[in-house]
C-alpha positions as CSV (number, residue, x, y, z in Angstrom):
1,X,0.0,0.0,0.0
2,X,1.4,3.3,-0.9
3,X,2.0,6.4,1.1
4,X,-0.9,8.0,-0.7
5,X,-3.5,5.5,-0.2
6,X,-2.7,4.7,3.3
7,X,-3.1,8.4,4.1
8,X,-6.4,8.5,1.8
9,X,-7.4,5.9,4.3
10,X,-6.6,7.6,7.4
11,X,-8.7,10.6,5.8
12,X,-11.5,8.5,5.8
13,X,-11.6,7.1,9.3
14,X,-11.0,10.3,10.6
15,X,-14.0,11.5,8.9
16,X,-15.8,8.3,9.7
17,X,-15.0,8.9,13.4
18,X,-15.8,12.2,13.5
19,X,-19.0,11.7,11.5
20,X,-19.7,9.0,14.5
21,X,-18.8,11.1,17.3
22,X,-20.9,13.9,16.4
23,X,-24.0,11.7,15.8
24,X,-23.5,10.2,19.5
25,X,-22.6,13.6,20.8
26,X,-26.0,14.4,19.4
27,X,-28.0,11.4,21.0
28,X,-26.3,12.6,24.6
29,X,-27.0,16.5,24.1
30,X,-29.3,17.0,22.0
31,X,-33.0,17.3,22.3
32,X,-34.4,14.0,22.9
33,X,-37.7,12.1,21.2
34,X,-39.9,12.6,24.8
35,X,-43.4,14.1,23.8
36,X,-44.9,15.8,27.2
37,X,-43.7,15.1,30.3
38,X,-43.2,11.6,32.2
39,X,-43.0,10.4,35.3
40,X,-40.7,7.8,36.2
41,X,-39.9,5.9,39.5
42,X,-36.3,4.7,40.6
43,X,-36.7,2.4,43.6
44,X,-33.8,2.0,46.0
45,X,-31.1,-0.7,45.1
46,X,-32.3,0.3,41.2
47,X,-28.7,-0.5,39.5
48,X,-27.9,1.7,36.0
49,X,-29.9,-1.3,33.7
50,X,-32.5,-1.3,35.5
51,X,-32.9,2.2,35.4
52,X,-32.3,2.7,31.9
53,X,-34.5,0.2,31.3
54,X,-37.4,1.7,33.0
55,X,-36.7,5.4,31.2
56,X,-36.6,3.8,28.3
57,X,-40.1,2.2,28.5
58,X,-40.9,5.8,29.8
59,X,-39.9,6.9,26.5
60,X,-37.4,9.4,28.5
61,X,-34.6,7.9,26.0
62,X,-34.4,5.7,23.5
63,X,-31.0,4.1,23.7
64,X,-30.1,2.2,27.1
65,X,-27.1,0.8,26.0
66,X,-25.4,4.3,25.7
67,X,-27.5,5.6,28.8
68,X,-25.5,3.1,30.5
69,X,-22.4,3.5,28.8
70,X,-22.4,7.2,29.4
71,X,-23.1,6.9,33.6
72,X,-20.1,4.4,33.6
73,X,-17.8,6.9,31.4
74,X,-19.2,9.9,34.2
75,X,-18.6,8.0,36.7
76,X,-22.1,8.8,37.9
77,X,-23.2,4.6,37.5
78,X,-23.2,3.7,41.5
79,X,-24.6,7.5,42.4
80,X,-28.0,7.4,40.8
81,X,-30.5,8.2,43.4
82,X,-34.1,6.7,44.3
83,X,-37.0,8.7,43.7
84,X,-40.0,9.9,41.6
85,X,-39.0,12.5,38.3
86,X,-40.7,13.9,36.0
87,X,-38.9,14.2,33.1
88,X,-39.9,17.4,31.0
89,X,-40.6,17.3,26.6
90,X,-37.5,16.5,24.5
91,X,-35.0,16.4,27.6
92,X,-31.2,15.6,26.6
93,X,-29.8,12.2,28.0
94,X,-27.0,13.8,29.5
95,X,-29.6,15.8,31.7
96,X,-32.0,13.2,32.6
97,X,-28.2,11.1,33.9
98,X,-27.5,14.4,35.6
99,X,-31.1,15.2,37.0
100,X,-31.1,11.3,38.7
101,X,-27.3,11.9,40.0
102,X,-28.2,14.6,41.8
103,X,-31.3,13.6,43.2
104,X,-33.8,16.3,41.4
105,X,-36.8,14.4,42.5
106,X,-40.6,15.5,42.9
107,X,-41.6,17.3,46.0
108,X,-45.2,17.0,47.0
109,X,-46.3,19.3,49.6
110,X,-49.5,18.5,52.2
111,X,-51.7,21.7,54.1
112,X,-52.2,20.8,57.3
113,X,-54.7,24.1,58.3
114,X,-54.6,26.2,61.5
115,X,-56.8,25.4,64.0
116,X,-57.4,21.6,63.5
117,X,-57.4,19.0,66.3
118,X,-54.0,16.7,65.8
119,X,-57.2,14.0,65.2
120,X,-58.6,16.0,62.3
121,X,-54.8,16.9,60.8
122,X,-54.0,12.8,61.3
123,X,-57.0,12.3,59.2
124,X,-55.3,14.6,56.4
125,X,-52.2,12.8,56.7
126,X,-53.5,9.2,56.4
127,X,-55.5,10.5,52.7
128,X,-52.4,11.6,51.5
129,X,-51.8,8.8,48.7
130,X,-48.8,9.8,48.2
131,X,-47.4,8.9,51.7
132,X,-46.8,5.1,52.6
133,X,-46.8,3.0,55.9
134,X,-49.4,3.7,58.5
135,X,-49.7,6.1,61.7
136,X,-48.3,4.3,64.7
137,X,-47.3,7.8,66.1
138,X,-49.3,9.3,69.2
139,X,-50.2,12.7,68.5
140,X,-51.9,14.9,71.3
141,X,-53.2,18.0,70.7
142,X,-51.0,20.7,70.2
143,X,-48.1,18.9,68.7
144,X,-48.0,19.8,65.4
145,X,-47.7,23.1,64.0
146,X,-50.0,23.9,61.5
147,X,-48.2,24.6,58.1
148,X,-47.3,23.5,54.1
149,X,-44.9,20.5,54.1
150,X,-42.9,19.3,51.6
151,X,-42.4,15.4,51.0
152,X,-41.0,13.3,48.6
153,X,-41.8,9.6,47.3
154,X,-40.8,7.0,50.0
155,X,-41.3,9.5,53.1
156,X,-43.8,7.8,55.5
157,X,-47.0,9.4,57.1
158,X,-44.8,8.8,60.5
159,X,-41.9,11.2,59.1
160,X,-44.4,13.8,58.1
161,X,-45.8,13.8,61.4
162,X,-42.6,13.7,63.4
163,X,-41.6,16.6,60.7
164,X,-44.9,18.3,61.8
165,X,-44.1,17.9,65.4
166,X,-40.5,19.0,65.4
167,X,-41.8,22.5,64.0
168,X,-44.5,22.7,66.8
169,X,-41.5,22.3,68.8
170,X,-39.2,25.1,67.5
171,X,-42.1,27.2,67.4
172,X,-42.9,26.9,70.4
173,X,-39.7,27.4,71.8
174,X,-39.2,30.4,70.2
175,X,-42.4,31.7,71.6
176,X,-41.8,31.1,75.0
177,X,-38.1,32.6,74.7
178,X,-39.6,35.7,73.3
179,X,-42.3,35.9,75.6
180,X,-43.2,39.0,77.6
181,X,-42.1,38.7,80.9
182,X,-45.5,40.1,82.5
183,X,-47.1,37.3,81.1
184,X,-49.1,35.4,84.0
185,X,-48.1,32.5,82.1
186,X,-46.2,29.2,84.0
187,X,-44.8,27.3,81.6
188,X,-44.9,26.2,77.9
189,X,-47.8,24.1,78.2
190,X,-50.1,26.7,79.5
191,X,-48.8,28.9,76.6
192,X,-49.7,26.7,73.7
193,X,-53.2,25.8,75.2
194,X,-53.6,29.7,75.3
195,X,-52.4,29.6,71.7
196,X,-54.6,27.4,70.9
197,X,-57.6,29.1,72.5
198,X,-56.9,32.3,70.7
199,X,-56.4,29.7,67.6
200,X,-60.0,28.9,67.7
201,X,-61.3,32.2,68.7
202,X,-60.3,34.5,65.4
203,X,-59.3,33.7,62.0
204,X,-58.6,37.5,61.4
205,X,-54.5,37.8,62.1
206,X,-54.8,41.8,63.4
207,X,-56.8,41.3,66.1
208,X,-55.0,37.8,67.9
209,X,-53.0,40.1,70.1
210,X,-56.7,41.8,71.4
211,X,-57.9,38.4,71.9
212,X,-54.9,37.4,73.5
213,X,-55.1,40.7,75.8
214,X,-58.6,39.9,76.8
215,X,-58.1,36.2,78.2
216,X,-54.7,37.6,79.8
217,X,-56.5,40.3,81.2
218,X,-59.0,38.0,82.4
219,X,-56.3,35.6,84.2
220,X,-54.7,38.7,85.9
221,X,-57.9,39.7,87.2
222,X,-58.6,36.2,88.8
223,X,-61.8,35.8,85.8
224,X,-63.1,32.3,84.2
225,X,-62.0,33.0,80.5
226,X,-65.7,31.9,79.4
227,X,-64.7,30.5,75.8
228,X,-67.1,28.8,73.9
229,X,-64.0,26.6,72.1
230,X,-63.0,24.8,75.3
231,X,-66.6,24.0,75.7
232,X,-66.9,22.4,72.9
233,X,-63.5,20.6,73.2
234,X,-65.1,19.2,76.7
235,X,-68.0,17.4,74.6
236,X,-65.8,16.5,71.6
237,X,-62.3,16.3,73.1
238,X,-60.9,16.6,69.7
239,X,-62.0,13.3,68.3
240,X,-65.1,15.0,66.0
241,X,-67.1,17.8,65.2
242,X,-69.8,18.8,67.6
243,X,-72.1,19.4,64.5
244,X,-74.5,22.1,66.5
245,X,-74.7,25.4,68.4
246,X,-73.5,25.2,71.7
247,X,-76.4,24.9,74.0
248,X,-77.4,26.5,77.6
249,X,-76.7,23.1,79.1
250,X,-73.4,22.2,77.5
251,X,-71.7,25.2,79.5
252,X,-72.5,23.4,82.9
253,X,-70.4,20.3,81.6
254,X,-68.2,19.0,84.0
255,X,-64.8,19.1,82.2
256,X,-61.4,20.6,83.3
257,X,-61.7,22.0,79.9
258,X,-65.3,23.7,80.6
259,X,-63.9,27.3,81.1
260,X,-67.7,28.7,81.9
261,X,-66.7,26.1,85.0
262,X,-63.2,26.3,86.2
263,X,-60.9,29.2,86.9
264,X,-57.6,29.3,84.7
265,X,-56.4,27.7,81.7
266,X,-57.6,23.8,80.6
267,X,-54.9,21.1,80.7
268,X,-53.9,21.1,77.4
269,X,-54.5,22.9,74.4
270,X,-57.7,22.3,72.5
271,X,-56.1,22.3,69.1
272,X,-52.8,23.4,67.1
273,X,-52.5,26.6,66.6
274,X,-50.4,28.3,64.3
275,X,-47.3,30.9,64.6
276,X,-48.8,34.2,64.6
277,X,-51.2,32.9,67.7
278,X,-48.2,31.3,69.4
279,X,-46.8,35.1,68.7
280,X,-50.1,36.5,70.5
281,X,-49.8,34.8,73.6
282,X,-46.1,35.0,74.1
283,X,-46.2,38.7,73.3
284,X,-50.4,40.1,73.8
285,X,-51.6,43.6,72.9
286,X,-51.9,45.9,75.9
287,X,-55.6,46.7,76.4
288,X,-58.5,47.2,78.6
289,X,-60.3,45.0,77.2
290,X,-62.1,41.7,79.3
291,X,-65.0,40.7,77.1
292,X,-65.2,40.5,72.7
293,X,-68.1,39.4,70.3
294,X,-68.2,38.6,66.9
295,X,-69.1,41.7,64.9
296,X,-71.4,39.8,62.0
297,X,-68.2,40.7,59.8
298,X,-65.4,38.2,60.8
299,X,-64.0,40.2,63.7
300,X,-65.1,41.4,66.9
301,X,-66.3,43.8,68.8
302,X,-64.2,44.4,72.0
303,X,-65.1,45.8,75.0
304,X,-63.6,46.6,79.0
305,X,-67.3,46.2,81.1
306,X,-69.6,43.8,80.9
307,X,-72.7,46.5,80.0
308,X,-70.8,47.5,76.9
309,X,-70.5,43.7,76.2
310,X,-74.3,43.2,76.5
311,X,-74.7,46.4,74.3
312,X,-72.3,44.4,71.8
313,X,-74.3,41.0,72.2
314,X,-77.8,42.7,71.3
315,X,-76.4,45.0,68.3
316,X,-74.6,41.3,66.8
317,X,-78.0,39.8,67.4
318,X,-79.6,42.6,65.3
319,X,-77.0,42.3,62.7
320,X,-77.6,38.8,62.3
321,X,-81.3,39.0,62.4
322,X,-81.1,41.3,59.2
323,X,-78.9,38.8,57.6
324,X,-80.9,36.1,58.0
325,X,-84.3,38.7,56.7
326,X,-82.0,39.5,53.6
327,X,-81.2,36.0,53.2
328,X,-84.6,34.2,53.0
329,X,-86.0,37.5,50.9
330,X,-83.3,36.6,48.2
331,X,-84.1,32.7,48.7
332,X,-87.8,33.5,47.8
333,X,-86.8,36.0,44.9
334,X,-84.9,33.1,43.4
335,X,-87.9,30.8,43.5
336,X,-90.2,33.6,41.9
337,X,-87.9,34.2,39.1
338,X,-87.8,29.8,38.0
């Protein structure tokens, strides 16, 4: 073979080899054939075939054997991490091997509302499909702090609710740390249960620290606190709704938690309250205030003697007896105009 040939030879491989190269360069970064987005699921203990495999038949990429070939070459083969992806439109290879070595998974998140009892916020937790296992975790009231949490696949209904309950905790402790010194409060118990009084008492976040002033005001002055919540926490304890008004009857309940009843604070709180009513309690407005009504508009009314209260009382009732006029008026306009 001649100088000339050989060299027209070499030509040609290099050409070939660089023709191959930049095909394969272009089957690892280039836009791959996915059409929408998939989800795919890598268990634990999920070696590199296996996992091409399944993103394969997810139609995340069409060629395992250089999926696998490429993770080796990275060095990224034993580091692929379990979880659930999604995997968006036309993702390269070399980002989906990237996106599974770093561990880019899916984060669900679960509400679990202000004001629930931990029975009602349990109930939330076990309907989460998304979770595994079971509950085997005791949760009293007051425990968990109400709040958006993040999860991923795998994480158990248990590590949600230890997740749950380790915020309560650093909540809480911050609370009491910044609480006012003034505060007739004894301990960290009796300031959640107050928390979680002035949880179930207003929804509007301006006026917890009034609230919070009243029933302060009211332990200062040696005054039952007279909530309907705690009440109603005596005939439920948490476990279900009552499912009616409170009646004349219910407030001579004998309960610890009956505050028309017994001086002081109950035993425990009657649900889990959030931050800002931790924040209330810890740190209440100062006011003259010993008594508060609902105002027919989602507040209250507050007021420092019990005739002023009464006044309150009768104007609400007025308020709601218009409501209820306007109400059934528009009811029977409706029906007219079918």
């Amino acid at each position: 073979m001649n100088k000339f040939n050989l060299k027209k030879i070499t030509i040609i491989y290099s050409v070939l080899f660089a023709l191959i190269g930049w095909i394969v360069y272009g089957w690892i970064y280039g836009e791959g054939n996915l059409i929408g987005n998939a989800v795919v699921i890598i268990n634990k203990g999920n070696g590199s075939s296996v996992v091409a495999s399944k993103l394969k038949d997810a139609g995340v990429i069409n060629k395992a054997w250089l999926f696998k070939i490429l993770a080796r070459f990275m060095k990224l083969d034993k580091k692929l991490k379990a979880g659930e992806y999604i995997f968006e439109t036309q993702i390269s290879m070399y980002d989906v091997l990237t996106k599974l070595a770093k561990g880019d998974v899916i984060y669900r998140k679960i509400t679990l509302p202000e004001g629930l009892t931990s029975a009602q916020m349990l109930k939330i937790i076990d309907n989460e499909k998304f979770l595994t296992g079971n509950i085997t975790i005791d949760v009293k009231d007051g425990e968990m702090l109400p709040e958006t949490y993040s999860f991923m696949y795998g994480d158990t209904k248990d590590s949600l609710i230890l997740q749950a309950k380790n915020s309560m905790q650093t909540a809480l402790e911050d609370a009491w740390k910044k609480r006012d010194s003034k505060l007739p409060i004894k301990s960290k118990n009796e300031l959640l249960t107050l928390a979680s009084i002035i949880e179930k008492e207003t929804a509007v976040d301006t006026e917890r620290g009034l609230v919070a002033s009243v029933f302060v005001n009211r332990l200062i002055k040696g005054m039952r606190l007279q909530t309907d919540p705690t009440v109603i926490y005596a005939l439920t304890l948490g476990k279900k709704e009552l499912g009616r008004s409170l009646k004349k009857k219910d407030l001579k309940v004998n309960s610890p938690y009956n505050t028309y009843k017994h001086y002081g604070l109950p035993p425990s709180p009657i649900c889990n309250p959030g931050i800002l009513s931790l924040e209330a309690a810890a740190n209440p407005e100062e006011s003259p205030y010993l008594y508060f009504v609902a105002d027919g508009k989602g507040g209250h009314n507050f007021s420092k003697s019990l005739q002023e209260h009464n006044d309150n009382i009768q104007n609400w009732l007025k308020e709601r007896k218009i409501k209820r006029k306007a109400k059934i008026k528009k009811k029977t306009v409706e029906k007219q105009q079918k």
